[in-house]
Phi, psi and omega in degrees: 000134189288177182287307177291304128357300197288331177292287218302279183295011163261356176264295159345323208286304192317310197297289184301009157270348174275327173307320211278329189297308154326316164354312226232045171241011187237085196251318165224193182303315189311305198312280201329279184260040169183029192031084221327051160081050169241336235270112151289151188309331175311308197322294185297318164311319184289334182275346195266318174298325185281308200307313172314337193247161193221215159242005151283344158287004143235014166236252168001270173284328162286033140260308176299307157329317192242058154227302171267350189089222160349296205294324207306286184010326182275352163276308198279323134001320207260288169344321218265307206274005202254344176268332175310292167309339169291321181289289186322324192220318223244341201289311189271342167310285170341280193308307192303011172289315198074046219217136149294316184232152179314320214265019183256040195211291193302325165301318184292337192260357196218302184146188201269312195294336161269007182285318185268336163287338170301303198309298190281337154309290196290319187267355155261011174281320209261325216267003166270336183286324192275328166256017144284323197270310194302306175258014151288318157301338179256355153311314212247326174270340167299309186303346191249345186229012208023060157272139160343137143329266179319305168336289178323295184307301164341283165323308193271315184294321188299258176003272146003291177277006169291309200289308190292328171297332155313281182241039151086164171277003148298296181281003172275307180275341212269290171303319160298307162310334193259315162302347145285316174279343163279324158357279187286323195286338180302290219248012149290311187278317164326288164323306182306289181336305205269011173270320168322304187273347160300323200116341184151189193260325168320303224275285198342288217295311178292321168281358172298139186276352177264200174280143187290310202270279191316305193064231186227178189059042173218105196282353183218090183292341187316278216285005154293309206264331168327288192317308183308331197275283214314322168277339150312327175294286201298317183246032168276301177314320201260327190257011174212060183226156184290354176289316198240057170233042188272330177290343201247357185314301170326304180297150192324272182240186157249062179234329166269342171289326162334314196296283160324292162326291179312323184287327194293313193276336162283356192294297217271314172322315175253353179280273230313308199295340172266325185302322200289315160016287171303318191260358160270346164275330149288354161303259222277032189241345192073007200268133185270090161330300166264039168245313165317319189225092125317351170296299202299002203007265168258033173272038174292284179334331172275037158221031186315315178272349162292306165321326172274351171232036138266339176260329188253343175273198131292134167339115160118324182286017168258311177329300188289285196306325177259026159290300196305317194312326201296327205261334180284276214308266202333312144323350179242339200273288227288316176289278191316341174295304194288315167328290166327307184276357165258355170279328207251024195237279197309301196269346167242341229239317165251357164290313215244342184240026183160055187275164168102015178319140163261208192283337187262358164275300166308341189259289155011294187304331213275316185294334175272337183292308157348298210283332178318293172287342152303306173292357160265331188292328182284321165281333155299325184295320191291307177310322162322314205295312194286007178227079170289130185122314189293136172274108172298308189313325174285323186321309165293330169312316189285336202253298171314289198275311204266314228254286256241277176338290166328305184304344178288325189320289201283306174340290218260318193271015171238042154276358185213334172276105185277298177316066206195130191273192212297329180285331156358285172325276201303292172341298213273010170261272207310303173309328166300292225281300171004300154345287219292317172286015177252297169305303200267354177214015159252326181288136172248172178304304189296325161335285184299320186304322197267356171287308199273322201104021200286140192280305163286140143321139174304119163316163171269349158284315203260005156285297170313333171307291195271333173285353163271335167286333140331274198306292183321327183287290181313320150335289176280329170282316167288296193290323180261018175255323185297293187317315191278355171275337185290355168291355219239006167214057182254094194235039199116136156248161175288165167328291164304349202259303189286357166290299179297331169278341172262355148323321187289307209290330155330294190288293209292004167257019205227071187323162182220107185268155158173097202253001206279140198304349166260343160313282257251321168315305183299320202268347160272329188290330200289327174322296194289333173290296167327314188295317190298293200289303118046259196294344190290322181289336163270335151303321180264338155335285152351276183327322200277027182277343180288017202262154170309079178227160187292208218267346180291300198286307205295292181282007128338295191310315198301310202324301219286333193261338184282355186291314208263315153302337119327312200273310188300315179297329213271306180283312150329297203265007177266028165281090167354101175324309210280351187272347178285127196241142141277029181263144196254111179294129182274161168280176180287147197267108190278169161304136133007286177265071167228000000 
C-alpha cells in the first residue's frame, strides 16, 4: 500500500468516526434529518458552501480554467452573490418555515397532492445526481492510483452511507465543516505555491497562453457576456428558492441561519481566486498535460490540478488532495442521501403508509431508507459506469433541465405570489420540462445564426454558452410567466387549505430565537466535538512533515496542518467554560413547528 493510499483510508476512518461520535445527539427524525434546527451558524455555513462542490471542481472546471481563464470563476461568483441574498433576505425566511424537510414547506404551500408530486420529482433527480458524482470521482482516483473502477465506486459509497447512517445530519453537516477546512487549507497553500513559483498573479495573468478573461474559441465575446449574466440568473434562482433551503433547516434560530449565509458567501467569494490559481499557472508553464496523463484522452485539461500537485508539490500531497476531492463529492453525496430519506420518511412513508407513526418506528424507518438510498447511489454509479459510450451530459440535460430546474420556478415565486391555486404548483413543472426540452433539444445552432443574421458559425464553446442562455430566457418568460398568470384563476382555497397557506407565510414572517439553557449546552457541545476533531486531524496532517521531502515540502505540510489547527483551537477555546459537562449533552427537544 503507497504513501497516498494509507492518506486516503485513514482519512476514510476519520469520517466514519464522526458517525460513530455523533450518534447519540440523534434522538428522533428532527435530530436525524436536521440535527433537530438546533445547529450553530459556522456549522450550517460550512455546510451550504460544501453542498456546491463535487470533485468537478477540481477536474471539470479547473480544466476550464487552465484552458479558458477567467470565465469558469463566474459560476462560483454567482453562488457568492446567490448566498448573499441568502444573508439579505431568504436564509431566516427558509428557518422561519418551521419545516423539518423542504417538501413539508411545499405541502403548507401548495397542498398535499403536490407535496407528492415535488416528492417523488425530486429524490430520483438528487439521487441520479449523486451517482454521477460518485463516479466522476472514482475516474479520477482509479485513474491516479489504478484501482478497479467498481472497487472503488464501493468503496467510497460505503463510506458515505456508514457515516450518515450513524449519525444523522449531525455527522453529516459535522463532516462538512471538517472537509472545508481540509479544503481551504489544501488549495490555500496550493495557491501559495504557484504564486510562488510564478512570481505574483501578474506573471500568471501575462503568461496564460489565451485571452485571460475571454479564453478561446469565441468569434462573439457578446455571448461570453450574455452567457455570465445569465449563470448569475441561475444560481441566483437555485440558491433562493424553498426546494434547496434544506441548508438553512438546521440552524438554531435565524440569526444564525443569517449567519450561515454570510459565511457561506464569503467562502464562495474568495474561494474561485484561490482554486484556479494552480491551473492558470500551469497553462502558461507549457507542460503537456496529455502526454503526462494519456488516460485522460481528450480530458486531459481536466486533470490540471492533479498535474500541478504532481509536479509542484511534495510526496504525499495527492494523497491529501485527493482526500479533499473525496470530502468536495462526498459533501454533495452525503446531504442528498439524507435529504432523501427524510423527504420518503416526513412526506410518504407517515403521511401516506403509516400515518399517527411514533418516533421510534420512524428513526428505524429513516436508517433503513439511509441505508436504501445509499445503496441506489452505488448502483447508479456502477451503471453509469457499465454504459460506455453513452453521454452523461445528455442524461443529465434530461434529468436536470426537464425535472430539477422547473421545480425552482414555483419554489421562489411562490414566496411572493400568494394569490395562486393549488394546481398551480404541480402544473407549473409540467410547462418547465416542456420548456426545458424546447430550449436544450429542439432549438439548434443555425436557428440562432438565421435569426440573429450571424455571419460566422457558432463554436461549439459559444453554443453550449448561449443554450443556457436560451433555456433560463424561456424559464423566466414562459415558465414564471405561467405561474404568476395561474393568479388570474385563484377563486379561493378550501377552509384547511387557507389555515395552512396563511401558516406558511405567519412562519416565514415570524423570527425564530432560541436562546434556552439547554440549547447553549448543545452549542457547547458542538464547540468542544469540533474543536476536538478538528485539531486530532491537524496533528495528523502536521505529523506528515516527517515524510521524506526537502525542507520546502516538509513546511507545506506544516502551513497545512497549522491551518487545520487553528481552527480547531479556535472552536475549542470559544466554548463556555462554566457550561462543561462530560456527560453527552442530548439535543433540544424543539416544538414540531420549530
Amino acid at each position: 500500500m503507497d504513501l497516498n493510499t494509507v492518506i486516503i483510508v485513514t482519512y476514510f476512518s476519520f469520517l466514519i468516526g464522526i458517525g460513530w461520535v455523533f450518534r447519540n445527539l440523534t434522538q428522533n427524525t428532527s435530530d436525524y434529518f436536521r440535527g433537530g434546527g438546533s445547529m450553530l451558524w459556522w456549522m450550517v455555513g460550512a455546510s451550504a458552501f460544501m453542498t456546491q462542490f463535487s470533485a468537478w471542481t477540481f477536474t471539470g472546471a479547473a480544466g476550464k480554467a487552465y484552458v479558458d481563464g477567467l470565465s469558469v470563476a463566474a459560476i462560483f461568483f454567482a453562488n457568492a452573490v446567490g448566498f448573499l441574498l441568502n444573508y439579505l433576505y431568504f436564509a431566516p425566511k427558509f428557518r422561519q418555515m418551521r419545516v423539518v424537510t423542504v417538501i413539508e414547506a411545499v405541502r403548507l404551500r401548495f397542498g398535499r397532492h403536490n407535496e407528492q408530486v415535488f416528492a417523488w420529482f425530486n429524490m430520483p433527480t438528487t439521487l441520479i445526481s449523486a451517482g454521477i458524482w460518485l463516479n466522476g470521482l472514482a475516474i479520477v482516483t482509479s485513474s491516479i492510483f489504478d484501482f478497479d473502477m467498481n472497487t472503488t465506486i464501493i468503496a467510497t459509497g460505503l463510506v458515505v452511507l456508514v457515516m450518515s447512517v450513524t449519525g444523522g445530519a449531525w455527522a453529516v453537516i459535522a463532516s462538512d465543516f471538517m472537509q472545508m477546512v481540509v479544503i481551504m487549507a489544501v488549495t490555500v497553500v496550493c495557491a501559495i505555491v504557484g504564486l510562488t513559483k510564478a512570481g505574483g498573479i501578474v506573471p500568471i495573468v501575462e503568461q496564460f497562453p489565451n485571452d485571460f478573461v475571454a479564453g478561446s474559441d469565441m468569434n462573439y465575446l457578446s455571448i461570453l457576456a450574455v452567457w455570465a449574466v445569465f449563470i448569475f440568473i441561475k444560481q441566483i434562482s437555485i440558491n433562493n428558492n424553498m426546494l434547496y433551503s434544506y441548508r438553512y433547516l438546521a440552524a438554531k434560530d435565524s440569526n444564525n441561519a443569517r449567519k450561515a449565509a454570510l459565511l457561506a458567501c464569503i467562502l464562495m467569494t474568495i474561494g474561485p481566486v484561490i482554486w484556479f490559481i494552480p491551473s492558470w499557472f500551469l497553462a502558461g508553464t507549457g507542460v503537456d498535460i496529455a502526454a503526462l496523463h494519456p488516460e485522460w484522452g481528450d480530458k486531459a485539461a481536466d486533470a490540471a490540478y492533479l498535474t500541478f500537485v504532481e509536479l509542484y508539490m511534495p510526496a504525499g500531497m495527492v494523497g491529501l488532495l485527493i482526500a479533499a476531492m473525496f470530502a468536495a463529492t462526498m459533501s454533495s453525496m452525503d446531504s442528498g442521501l439524507n435529504r432523501n430519506a427524510g423527504i420518503f420518511v416526513r412526506n410518504f412513508y407517515e403521511p401516506i403508509l403509516r400515518q399517527g407513526a411514533g418516533e421510534k418506528e420512524l428513526m428505524f424507518v429513516s436508517r433503513i431508507a439511509s441505508t436504501c438510498f445509499g445503496i441506489g447511489i452505488i448502483f447508479v454509479a456502477v451503471f453509469i459506469n457499465s454504459l460506455k459510450g453513452v453521454s452523461l451530459f445528455d442524461a443529465m440535460m434530461y434529468v436536470g433541465a426537464l425535472l430539477a430546474f422547473p421545480m425552482t420556478i414555483p419554489g421562489f415565486l411562490g414566496f411572493f405570489i400568494r394569490k395562486t391555486p393549488d394546481w398551480a404548483g404541480w402544473s407549473t413543472l409540467l410547462v418547465g420540462a416542456a420548456v426545458s426540452y424546447f430550449a436544450g433539444f429542439v432549438v439548434e445552432p443555425y436557428h440562432i445564426e438565421a435569426l440573429f443574421g450571424l455571419e460566422q458559425e457558432l463554436t461549439s464553446r459559444e453554443w453550449s454558452e448561449l443554450l443556457v442562455a436560451i433555456g433560463l430566457t424561456c424559464h423566466l418568460v414562459i415558465t414564471g410567466g405561467y405561474f404568476a398568470l395561474t393568479s388570474l384563476f385563484y377563486r379561493g382555497l378550501s377552509e384547511e387549505r387557507e389555515l395552512a397557506v396563511s401558516r406558511f407565510f405567519k412562519n416565514i414572517d415570524t423570527p425564530l430565537v432560541n436562546e434556552t439553557d439547554t440549547q447553549h449546552k448543545l452549542d457547547n457541545r458542538q464547540r468542544i466535538l469540533l474543536g476536538r476533531m478538528i485539531a486530532i486531524l491537524g496533528l495528523f496532517v502536521t505529523a506528515m512533515m516527517a515524510l521524506p521531502n526537502p525542507l520546502w515540502g516538509r513546511l507545506v505540510f506544516g502551513a497545512c496542518g497549522a491551518i487545520i489547527l487553528v481552527i480547531g483551537f479556535l472552536l475549542f477555546s470559544a466554548r463556555d467554560r462554566n457550561l462543561d459537562n462530560p456527560a453527552v449533552v442530548q439535543p433540544v427537544k424543539l416544538k414540531p413547528s420549530a
